[in-house]
MARLUM-209173 format. One record per residue: residue in three letters; x, y, z of N, C-alpha, C in turn. Coordinates in steps of 0.2 Angstrom, whole numbers, plus 5000, padded with zeros to 4 digits. Each point is the difference from the previous one (the first is absolute). Layout:
BEGIN
ALAXYZXYZXYZ ...
This chain:
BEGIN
UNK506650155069500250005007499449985004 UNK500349955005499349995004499950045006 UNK499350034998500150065008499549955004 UNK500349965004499949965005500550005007 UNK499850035006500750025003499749985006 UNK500449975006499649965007499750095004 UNK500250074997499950055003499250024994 UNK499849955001499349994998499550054999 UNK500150025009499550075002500350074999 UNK500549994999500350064998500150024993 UNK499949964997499850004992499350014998 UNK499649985005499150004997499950085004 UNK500450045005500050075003500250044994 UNK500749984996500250044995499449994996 UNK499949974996499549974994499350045003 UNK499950015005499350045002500150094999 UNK500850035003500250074999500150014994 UNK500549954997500350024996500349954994 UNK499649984997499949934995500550004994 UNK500150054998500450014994500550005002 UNK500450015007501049985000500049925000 UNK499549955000500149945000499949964992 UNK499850064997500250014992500450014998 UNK500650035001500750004999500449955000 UNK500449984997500549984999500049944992 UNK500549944999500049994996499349954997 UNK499950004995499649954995499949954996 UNK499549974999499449985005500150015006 UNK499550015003499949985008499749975005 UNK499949965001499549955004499750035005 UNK499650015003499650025004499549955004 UNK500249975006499749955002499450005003 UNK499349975000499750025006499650085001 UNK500250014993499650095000499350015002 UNK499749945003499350035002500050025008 UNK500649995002500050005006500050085000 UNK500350044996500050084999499750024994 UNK499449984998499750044995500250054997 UNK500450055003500150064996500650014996 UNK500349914999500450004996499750004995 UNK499649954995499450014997499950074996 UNK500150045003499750064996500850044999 UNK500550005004500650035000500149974995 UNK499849934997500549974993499550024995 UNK499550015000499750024995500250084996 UNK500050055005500250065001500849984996 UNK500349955001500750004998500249994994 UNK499449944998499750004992499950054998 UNK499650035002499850074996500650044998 UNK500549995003500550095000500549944997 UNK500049945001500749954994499549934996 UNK500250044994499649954995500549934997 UNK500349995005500449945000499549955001 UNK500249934997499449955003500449965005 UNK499849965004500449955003500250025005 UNK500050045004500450045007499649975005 UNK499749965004499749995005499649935000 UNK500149965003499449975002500149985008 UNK499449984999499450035007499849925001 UNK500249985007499849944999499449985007 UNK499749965002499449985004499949955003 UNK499949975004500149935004499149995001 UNK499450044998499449995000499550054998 UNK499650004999499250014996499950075004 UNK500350025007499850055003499550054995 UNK499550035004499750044996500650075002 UNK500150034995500650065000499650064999 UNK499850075003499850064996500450044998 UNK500350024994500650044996499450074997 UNK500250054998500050075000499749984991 UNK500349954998500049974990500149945002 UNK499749954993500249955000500649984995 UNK500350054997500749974999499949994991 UNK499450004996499749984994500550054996 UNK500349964996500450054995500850005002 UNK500049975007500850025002500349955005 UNK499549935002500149955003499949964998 UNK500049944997499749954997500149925010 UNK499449964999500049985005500049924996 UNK500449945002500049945000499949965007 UNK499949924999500049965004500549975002 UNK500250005006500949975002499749925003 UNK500249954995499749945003500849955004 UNK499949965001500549965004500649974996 UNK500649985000500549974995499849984993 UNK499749974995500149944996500749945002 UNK499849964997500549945000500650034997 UNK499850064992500650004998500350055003 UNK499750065004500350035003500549995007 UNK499649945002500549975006500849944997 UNK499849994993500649984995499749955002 UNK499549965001500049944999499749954994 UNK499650054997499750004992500850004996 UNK500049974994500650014997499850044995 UNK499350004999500050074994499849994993 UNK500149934999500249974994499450034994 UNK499450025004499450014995499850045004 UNK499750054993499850085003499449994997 UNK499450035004499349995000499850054993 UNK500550075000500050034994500149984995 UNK500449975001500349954992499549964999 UNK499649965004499649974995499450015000 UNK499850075003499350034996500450034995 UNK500550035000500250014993500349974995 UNK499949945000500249944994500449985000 UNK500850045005500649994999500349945003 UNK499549945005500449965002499549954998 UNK500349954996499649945001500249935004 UNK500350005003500449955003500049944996 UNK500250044996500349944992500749955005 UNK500350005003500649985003499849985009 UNK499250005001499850015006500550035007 UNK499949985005500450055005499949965007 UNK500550015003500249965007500150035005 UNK499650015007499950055006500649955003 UNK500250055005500949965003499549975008 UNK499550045000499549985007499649945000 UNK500149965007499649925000499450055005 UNK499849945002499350005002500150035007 UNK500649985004500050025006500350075000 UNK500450034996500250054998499450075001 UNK499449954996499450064998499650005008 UNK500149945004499750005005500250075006 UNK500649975001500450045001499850094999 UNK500250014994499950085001499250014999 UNK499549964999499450025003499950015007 UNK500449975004499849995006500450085004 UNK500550014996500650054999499650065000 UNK499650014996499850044994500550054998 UNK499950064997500250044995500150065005 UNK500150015004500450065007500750004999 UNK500250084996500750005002500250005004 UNK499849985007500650005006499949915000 UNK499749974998500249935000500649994996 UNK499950034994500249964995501050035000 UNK499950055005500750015002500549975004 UNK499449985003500349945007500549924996 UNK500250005005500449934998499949935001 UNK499750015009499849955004499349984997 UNK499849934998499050014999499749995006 UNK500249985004499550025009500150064999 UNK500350074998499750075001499850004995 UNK499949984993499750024993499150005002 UNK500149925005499349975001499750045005 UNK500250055003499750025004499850085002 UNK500250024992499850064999499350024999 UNK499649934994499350045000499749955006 UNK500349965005499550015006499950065006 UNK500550024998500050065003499950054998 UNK499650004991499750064997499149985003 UNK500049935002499349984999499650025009 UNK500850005004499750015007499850064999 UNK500550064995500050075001499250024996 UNK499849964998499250034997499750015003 UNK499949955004499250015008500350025004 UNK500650005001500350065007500250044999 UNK500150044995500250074997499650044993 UNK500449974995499850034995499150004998 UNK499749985003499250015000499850025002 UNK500350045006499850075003500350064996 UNK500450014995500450064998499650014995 UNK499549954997499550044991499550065003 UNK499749995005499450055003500250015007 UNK500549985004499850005008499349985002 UNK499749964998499449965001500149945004 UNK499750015007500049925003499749954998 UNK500849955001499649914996500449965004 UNK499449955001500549955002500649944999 UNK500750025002500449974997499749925000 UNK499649965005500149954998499449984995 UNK499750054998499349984994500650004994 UNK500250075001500649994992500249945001 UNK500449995003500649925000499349954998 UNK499449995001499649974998499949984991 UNK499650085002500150004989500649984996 UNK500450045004500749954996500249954999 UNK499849985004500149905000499249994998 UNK499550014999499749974995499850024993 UNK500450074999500250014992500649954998 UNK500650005004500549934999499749935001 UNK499549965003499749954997499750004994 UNK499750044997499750034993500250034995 UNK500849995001500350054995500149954994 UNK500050044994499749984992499449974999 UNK499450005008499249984997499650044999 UNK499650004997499250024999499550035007 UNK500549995007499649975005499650085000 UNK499349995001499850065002500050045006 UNK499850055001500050035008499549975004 UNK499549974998499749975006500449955003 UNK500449974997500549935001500650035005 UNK500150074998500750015003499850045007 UNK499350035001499450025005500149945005 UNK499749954998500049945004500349965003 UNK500850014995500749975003500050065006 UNK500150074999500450045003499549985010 UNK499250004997499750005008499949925001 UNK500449974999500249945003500350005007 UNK500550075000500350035005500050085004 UNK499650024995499950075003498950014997 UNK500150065001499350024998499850064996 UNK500150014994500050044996499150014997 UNK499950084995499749994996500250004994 UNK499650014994500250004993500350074998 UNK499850055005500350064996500649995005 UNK500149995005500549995002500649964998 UNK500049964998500449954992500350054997 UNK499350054996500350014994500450075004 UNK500150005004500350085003500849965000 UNK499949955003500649975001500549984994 UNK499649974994500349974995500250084995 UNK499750065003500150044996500650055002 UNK500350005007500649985004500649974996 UNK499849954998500649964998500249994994 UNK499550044995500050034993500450055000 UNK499750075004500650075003500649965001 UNK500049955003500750015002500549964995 UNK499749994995500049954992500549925004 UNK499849985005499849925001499949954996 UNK499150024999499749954994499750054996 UNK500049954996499850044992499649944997 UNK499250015001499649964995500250004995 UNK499849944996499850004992499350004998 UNK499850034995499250024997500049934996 UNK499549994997499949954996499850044991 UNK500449954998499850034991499549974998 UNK499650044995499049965002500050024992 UNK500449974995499950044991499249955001 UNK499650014993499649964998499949944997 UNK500349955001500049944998499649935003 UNK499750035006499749985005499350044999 UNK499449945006499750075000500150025007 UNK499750055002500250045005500049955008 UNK499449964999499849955006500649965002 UNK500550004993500649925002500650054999 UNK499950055003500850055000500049995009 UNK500850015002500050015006500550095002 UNK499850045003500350044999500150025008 UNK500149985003499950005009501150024999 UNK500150045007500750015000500449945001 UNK500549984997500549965002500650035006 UNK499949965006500350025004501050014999 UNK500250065002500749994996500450045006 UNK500649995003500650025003500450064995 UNK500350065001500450024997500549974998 UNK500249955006500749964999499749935004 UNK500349934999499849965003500449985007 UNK500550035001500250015006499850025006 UNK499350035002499750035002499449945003 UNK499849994992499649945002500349935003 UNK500549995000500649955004500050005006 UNK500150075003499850015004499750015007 UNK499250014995499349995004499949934999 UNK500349954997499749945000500749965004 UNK500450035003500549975004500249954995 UNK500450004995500349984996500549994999 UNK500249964995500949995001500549954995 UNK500550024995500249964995500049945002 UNK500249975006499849945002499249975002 UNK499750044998499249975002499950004995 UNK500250054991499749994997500449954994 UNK500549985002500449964996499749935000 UNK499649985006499649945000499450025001 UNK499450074996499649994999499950044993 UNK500349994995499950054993499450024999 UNK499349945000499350035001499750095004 UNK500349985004499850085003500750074997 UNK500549975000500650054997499650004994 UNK499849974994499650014993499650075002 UNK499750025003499650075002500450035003 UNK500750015004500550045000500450024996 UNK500049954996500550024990499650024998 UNK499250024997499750034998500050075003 UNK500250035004499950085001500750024999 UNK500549965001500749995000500150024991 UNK499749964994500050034996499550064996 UNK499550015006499550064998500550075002 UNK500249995006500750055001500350014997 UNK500349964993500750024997499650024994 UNK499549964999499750034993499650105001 UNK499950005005499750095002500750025000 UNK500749985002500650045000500249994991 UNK500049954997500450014994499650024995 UNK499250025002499450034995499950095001 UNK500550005006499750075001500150054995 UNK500649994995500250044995499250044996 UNK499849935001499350004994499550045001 UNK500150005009499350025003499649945001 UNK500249964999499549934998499549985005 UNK499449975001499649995003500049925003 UNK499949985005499949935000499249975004 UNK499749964996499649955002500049935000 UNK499349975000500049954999499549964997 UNK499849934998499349994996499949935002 UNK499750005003499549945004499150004995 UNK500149965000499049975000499749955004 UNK499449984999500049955004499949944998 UNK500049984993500349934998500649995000 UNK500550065004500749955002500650044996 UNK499850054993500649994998500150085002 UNK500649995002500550075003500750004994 UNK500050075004500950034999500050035006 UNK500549985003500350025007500250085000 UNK500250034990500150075002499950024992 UNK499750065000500050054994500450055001 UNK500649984993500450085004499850044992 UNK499850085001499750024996500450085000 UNK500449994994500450094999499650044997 UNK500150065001499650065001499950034990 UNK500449954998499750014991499849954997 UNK499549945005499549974997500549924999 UNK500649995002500049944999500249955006 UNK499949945001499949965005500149935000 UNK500149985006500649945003499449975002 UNK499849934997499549945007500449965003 UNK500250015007500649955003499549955005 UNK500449955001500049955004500650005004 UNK500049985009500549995004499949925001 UNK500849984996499949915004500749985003 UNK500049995008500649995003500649954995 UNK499449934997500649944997499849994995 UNK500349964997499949974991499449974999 UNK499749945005499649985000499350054999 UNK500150055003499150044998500250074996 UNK500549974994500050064995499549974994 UNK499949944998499549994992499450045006 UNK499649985006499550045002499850074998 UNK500750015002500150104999499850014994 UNK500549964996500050024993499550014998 UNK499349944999499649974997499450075004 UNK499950015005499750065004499950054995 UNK500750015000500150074994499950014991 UNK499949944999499949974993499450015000 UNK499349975004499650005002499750065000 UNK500250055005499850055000500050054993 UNK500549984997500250044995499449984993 UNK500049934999499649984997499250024999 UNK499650035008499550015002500050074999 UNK500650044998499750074997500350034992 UNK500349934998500050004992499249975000 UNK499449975003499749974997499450075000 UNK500150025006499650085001500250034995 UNK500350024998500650044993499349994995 UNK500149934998499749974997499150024998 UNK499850015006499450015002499650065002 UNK500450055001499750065003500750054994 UNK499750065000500450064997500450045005 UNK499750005009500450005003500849965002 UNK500450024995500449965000500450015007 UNK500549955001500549995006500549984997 UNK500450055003500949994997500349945004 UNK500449974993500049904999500850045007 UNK500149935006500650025004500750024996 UNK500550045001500550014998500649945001 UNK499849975006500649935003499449985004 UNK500249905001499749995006500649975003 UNK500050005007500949995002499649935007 UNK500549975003499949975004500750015005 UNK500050035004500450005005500249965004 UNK500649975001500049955005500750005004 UNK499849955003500950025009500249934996 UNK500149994992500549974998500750024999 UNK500449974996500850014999499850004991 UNK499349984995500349984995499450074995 UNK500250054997499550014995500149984995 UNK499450034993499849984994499250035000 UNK500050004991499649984995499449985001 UNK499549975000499849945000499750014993 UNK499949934994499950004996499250054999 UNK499650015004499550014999500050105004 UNK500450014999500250085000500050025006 UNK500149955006500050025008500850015002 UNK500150075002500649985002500049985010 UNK500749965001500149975005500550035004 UNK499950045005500450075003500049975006 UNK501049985001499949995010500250075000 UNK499750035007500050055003500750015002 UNK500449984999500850025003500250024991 UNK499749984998500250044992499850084997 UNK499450025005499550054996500550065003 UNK500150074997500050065001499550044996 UNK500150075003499450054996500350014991 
């Protein structure tokens, strides 16, 4: 049951006297926005204790707020990350291939596989992103102008509600749009320092107070870099990849728009890249799985390490078109090649990748004869 009810204030009054009658009734229960009355938090734990039923509650949260509870819950709440739709969640992914099945060996796209999605399809619900009140709507002028109005609601609201700390709405709008110029680069924070005081005038801790704002409110979510030894340490790049939780967001702050990007696929290329680091965090989460990425400075990358939490791992490459899949491929060959040769060479061994996948906003997958699989992103679920 959703206890969400427009008598708002008279639910967070009950929940402050008397926490436990908003515990009653049928099973599961959804409980929305429980940080606004913290002493739900402990009335479900206390509820736990006295019914050793599992599954009776969850607790859900719109942001990072620092919350103070009486317990934290250890032993009788378990806490997850609620990220934005996937493609296959919103039914736009057809499914065909489950990321389990092929760390588990069960799919080899012996018969390859066909995403029902074209290019402007993929534009489209990037631009869209993965907001179930979009994906409800029917009109796309209202789908399209949901996360503009999640992007205004950041620097004029929701940035004041993590700490009630005064900031300036127009420095946030700033950072935001020079994280969405950067998004899927290397760009460091002096770079994003000196875009922002192009028009305002910030310091360095002041950046990072902001950018850490916009983490709380799980906005962006950097990527780390994966630094094994195959390299030496001078030619690793480990600086954070700048990344959107959802790339609608970054659409957004770049005034964006399926017709701007449908004649500029260059710049959407770094929009389809967080667009499938989003579905890959949603269809990995089973795993626990971690994601990075591996840069050096003679050039050869993987756009992502996805890394499950019992040792095995995924090197992917994101390429919009057919045209820059042999580059992907050979990337990942390459990469792979340089820690069989360590293998070779040191006793610290490095476990050989479990798949190398190439993801792409095509309509066709497969095989390739050289063990890469070729995954359009309208095909992938968890």
């Amino acid at each position: 049951m959703l206890q969400k009810d427009p008598n708002k204030e008279g639910l967070i009054y009950t929940a402050k006297i008397n926490p436990s009658v908003l515990l009653d009734g049928e099973k599961p229960r959804l409980i929305d926005e429980w940080q606004d009355a913290p002493e739900l938090w402990d009335a479900v734990r206390s509820y736990c204790d006295e019914n050793h039923s599992r599954g009776q509650f969850i607790l859900t949260g719109s942001t990072s707020r620092d919350v103070k509870t009486s317990h934290t819950g250890t032993g009788r709440i378990s806490t997850m990350k609620m990220y934005p739709m996937s493609l296959y969640e919103s039914l736009e992914s057809n499914g065909s291939v489950s990321l389990s099945d092929l760390f588990d060996g069960k799919e080899k796209l012996e018969r390859g596989c066909q995403s029902n999605l074209k290019i402007e399809d993929i534009i489209f619900a990037a631009c869209r992103g993965g907001w179930p009140e979009s994906v409800l709507l029917d009109d796309k002028e209202a789908q399209l102008a949901i996360p503009k109005d999640y992007f205004h609601q950041i620097y004029t609201k929701d940035m004041f509600n993590v700490d009630n700390v005064k900031r300036n709405p127009q420095t946030m709008k700033a950072v935001l749009r020079s994280y969405a110029r950067n998004i899927s680069t290397l760009a460091k924070k002096v770079s994003i320092l000196e875009d922002v005081n192009s028009t305002n005038s910030i310091s360095d801790a002041t950046l990072d107070d902001y950018i850490s704002v916009l983490e709380k409110l799980y906005i962006v979510e950097d990527m780390n870099g994966w630094c094994p030894s195959i390299r030496s340490k001078t030619a690793m790049r480990s600086g954070r990849k700048r990344e959107f939780v959802d790339p609608s967001i970054a659409v957004a702050a770049q005034g964006g728009s399926p017709k701007l990007y449908n004649t500029d696929l260059k710049t959407f290329g770094f929009i389809f890249e967080t667009l499938c680091i989003r579905d890959l965090k949603v269809y990995s989460q089973a795993f626990n799985a971690e994601i990075s990425y591996y840069h050096d400075n003679l050039g050869l990358e993987a756009d992502c390490v996805l890394h499950l939490d019992d040792g095995r791992y995924a090197l992917i490459e994101f390429k919009l078109g057919s045209a820059e899949i042999d580059d992907g491929a050979n990337s990942l060959n390459e990469l792979e090649r340089l820690i069989i040769e360590h293998n070779n060479k040191d006793n610290n061994k490095i476990r050989i990748p479990d798949l190398k996948i190439v993801i792409t906003g095509t309509q066709y997958g497969y095989r390739r004869d050289d063990g890469v699989f070729v995954i359009p992103i309208g095909c992938l679920k968890d």
